[in-house]
C-alpha positions in Angstrom: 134.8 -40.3 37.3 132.8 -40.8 34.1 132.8 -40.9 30.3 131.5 -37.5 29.1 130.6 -37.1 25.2 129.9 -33.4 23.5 131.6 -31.7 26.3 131.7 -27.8 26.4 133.5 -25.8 29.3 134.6 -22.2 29.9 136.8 -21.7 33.1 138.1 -17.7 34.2 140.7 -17.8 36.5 142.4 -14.7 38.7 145.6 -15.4 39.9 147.5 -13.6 42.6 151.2 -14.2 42.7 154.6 -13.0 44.0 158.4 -13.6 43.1 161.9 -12.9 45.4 165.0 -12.8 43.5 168.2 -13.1 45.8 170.8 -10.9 45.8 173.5 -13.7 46.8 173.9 -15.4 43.3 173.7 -19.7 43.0 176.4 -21.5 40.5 176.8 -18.0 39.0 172.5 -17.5 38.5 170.3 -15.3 39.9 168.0 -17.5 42.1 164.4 -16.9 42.7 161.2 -19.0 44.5 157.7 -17.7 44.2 154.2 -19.1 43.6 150.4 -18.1 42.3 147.3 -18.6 44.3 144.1 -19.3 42.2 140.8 -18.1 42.3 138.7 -20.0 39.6 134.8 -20.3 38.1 134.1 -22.9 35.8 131.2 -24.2 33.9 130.6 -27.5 32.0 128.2 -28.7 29.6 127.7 -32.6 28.5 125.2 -33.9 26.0 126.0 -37.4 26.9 127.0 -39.1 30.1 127.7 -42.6 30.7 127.0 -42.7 34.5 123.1 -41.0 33.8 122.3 -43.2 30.3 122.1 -40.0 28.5 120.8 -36.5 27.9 122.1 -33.2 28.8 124.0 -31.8 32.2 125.7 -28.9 33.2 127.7 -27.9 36.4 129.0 -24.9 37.3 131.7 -24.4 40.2 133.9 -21.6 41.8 136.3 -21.2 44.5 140.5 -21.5 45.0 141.7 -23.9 43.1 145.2 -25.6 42.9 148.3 -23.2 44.3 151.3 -23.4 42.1 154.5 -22.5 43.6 158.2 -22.7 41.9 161.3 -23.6 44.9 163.2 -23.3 42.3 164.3 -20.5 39.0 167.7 -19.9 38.3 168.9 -17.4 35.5 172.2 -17.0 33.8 172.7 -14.1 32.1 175.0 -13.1 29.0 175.1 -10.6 27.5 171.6 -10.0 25.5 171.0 -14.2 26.5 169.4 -15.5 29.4 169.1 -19.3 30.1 166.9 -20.2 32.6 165.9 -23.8 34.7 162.3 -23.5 36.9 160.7 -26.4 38.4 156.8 -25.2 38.8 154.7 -27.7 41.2 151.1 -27.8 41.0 149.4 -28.9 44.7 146.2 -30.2 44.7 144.4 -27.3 47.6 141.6 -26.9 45.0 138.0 -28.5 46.0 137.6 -31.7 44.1 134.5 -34.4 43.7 134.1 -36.9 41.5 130.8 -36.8 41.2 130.8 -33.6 39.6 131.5 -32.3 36.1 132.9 -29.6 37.3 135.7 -29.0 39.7 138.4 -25.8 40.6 141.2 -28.7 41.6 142.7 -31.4 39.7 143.4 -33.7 42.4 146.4 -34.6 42.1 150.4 -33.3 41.9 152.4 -32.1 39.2 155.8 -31.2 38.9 156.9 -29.6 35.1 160.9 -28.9 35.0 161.3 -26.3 32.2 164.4 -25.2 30.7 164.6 -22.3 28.0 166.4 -19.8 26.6 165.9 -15.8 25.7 167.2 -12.6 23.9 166.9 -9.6 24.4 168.6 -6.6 22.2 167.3 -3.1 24.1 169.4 -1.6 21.1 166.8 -2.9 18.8 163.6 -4.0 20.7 163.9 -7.1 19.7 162.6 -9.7 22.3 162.4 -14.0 21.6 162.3 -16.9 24.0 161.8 -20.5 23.7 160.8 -23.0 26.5 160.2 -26.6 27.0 159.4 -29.0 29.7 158.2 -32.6 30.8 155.3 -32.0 33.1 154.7 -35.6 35.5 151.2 -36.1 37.3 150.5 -38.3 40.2 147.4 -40.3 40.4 143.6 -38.9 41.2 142.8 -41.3 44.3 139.1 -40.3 44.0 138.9 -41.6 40.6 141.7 -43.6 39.9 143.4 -42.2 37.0 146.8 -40.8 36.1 147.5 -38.5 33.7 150.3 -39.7 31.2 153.6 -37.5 31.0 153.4 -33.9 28.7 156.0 -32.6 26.7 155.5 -28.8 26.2 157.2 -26.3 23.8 156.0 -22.6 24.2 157.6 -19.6 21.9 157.4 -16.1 21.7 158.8 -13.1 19.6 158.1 -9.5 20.5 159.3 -6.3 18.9 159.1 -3.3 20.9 158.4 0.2 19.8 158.9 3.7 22.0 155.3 5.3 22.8 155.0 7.9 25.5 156.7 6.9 29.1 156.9 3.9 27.7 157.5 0.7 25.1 154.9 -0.7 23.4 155.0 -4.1 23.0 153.7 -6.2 19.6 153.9 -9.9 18.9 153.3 -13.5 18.6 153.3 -16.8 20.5 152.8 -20.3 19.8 152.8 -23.6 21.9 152.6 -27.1 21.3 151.7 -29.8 23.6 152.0 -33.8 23.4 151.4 -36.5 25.9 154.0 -38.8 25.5 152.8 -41.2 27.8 149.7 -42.8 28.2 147.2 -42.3 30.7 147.0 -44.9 33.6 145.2 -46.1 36.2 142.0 -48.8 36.9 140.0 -45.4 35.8 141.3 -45.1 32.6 138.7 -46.9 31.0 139.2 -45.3 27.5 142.9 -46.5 27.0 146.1 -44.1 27.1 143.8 -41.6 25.6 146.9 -39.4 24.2 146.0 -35.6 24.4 147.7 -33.4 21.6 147.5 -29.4 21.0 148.9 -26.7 18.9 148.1 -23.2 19.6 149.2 -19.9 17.8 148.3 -16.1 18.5 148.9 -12.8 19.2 150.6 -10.7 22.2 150.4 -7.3 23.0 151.8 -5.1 25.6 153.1 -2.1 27.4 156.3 -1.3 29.8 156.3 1.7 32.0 158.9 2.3 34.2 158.6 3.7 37.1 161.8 5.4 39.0 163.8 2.6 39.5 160.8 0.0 38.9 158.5 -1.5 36.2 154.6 -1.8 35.6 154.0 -4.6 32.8 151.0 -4.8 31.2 150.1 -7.8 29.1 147.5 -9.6 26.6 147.5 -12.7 25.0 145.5 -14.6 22.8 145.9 -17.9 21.7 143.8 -20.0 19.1 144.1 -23.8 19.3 144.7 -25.0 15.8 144.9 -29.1 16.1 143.5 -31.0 18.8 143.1 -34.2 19.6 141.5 -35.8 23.0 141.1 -32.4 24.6 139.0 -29.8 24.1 139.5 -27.2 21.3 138.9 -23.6 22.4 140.9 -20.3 23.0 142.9 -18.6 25.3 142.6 -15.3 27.1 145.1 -13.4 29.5 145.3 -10.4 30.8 148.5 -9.9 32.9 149.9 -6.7 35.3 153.2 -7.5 36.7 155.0 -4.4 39.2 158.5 -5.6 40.0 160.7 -3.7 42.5 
């Protein structure tokens, strides 16, 4: 709701989800819905606003922010290939004001169809997958502003090695991100204001099975490298996924 200059923000986020595959295939894929429910804390700094004339302000926020859930992922498997279509959705249920520099919710929808491809050879270890999407927002009714369209290209090559119970896990990932589209709206006072990000790090992980099941557990790290309208920083996850 306000031009911002010299912004810094860290946000944490813990994320609960759950997936169902079916055991009746779709059009020869395995077809699976699920979703992720939020928790998130956030805290901004700004050394200039345009709404206060100046000087420094800072807001810091927490609570549930906005649910994701995916109607649809269907996989096709063959052989050591799997090509897969999801269609995320991003609700707004997170708390939202305008007034404030810092929010959990966005405010608005998004819907991000994603298609990609992996490979897997358990002979070798050898894991790599490539995926890419057009993510579409609605408009923020509190502030008037719509986010222009976002291509999105995310890759990620993993060897892994045998170490104890389990395979250790040792790798890369990279993403880049474009708005192709400009932003829109009577709030988009700066212009399409084009975001544009490449990020590059490592990943690291460990796969246990268990009987007939698996325990995953995963870190990521991921530097931004070239940014432009968005803010330059790093990403952190820590991931444990149990499937059964």
């Amino acid at each position: 709701g306000r031009v911002t200059l010299g912004l810094d923000a860290t946000s944490d986020a813990f994320m609960l989800g759950g997936f169902y595959t079916f055991e009746q295939q779709v059009l020869g894929a395995y077809y699976s819905i699920g979703g992720f429910v939020p928790y998130v804390w956030v805290d901004v700094e700004a050394r200039l606003t345009a709404a206060s004339g100046g000087g420094t302000r800072s807001d810091s926020v927490d609570g549930f922010g906005d649910i994701s859930f995916m109607p649809l992922m269907m996989a096709w498997k063959l052989d050591c290939w799997q090509i897969d279509a999801t269609l995320p959705i991003y609700a707004p249920t997170g708390d939202f004001d305008a007034g404030r520099l810092a929010n959990p919710g966005l405010n608005h929808w998004t819907f991000d169809p994603t298609v990609g491809a992996a490979y897997s050879n358990e002979q070798r270890g050898f894991n790599f997958a490539v995926h890419t999407g057009f993510a579409f927002s609605t408009e923020n009714d509190d502030t008037d502003y719509r986010n222009g369209t976002v291509f999105h290209l995310d890759a990620c090559a993993q060897q892994l090695l045998p170490v104890g119970r389990g395979f250790l896990g040792l790798g890369v990932e990279a993403f880049y991100y474009d708005q192709i589209s400009g932003d829109g709206g009577s709030g988009a006072t700066l212009g399409d204001f084009k975001g544009e990000t490449t990020g590059l790090g490592p990943v690291l992980s460990y796969i246990l099975p268990v009987g007939e099941n698996t325990l995953v557990a995963e870190a990521r790290w991921l530097h931004e490298i070239d940014t432009t309208n968005r803010l330059e920083g790093d990403y952190f996850w820590l991931k444990l996924v149990y499937q059964f």
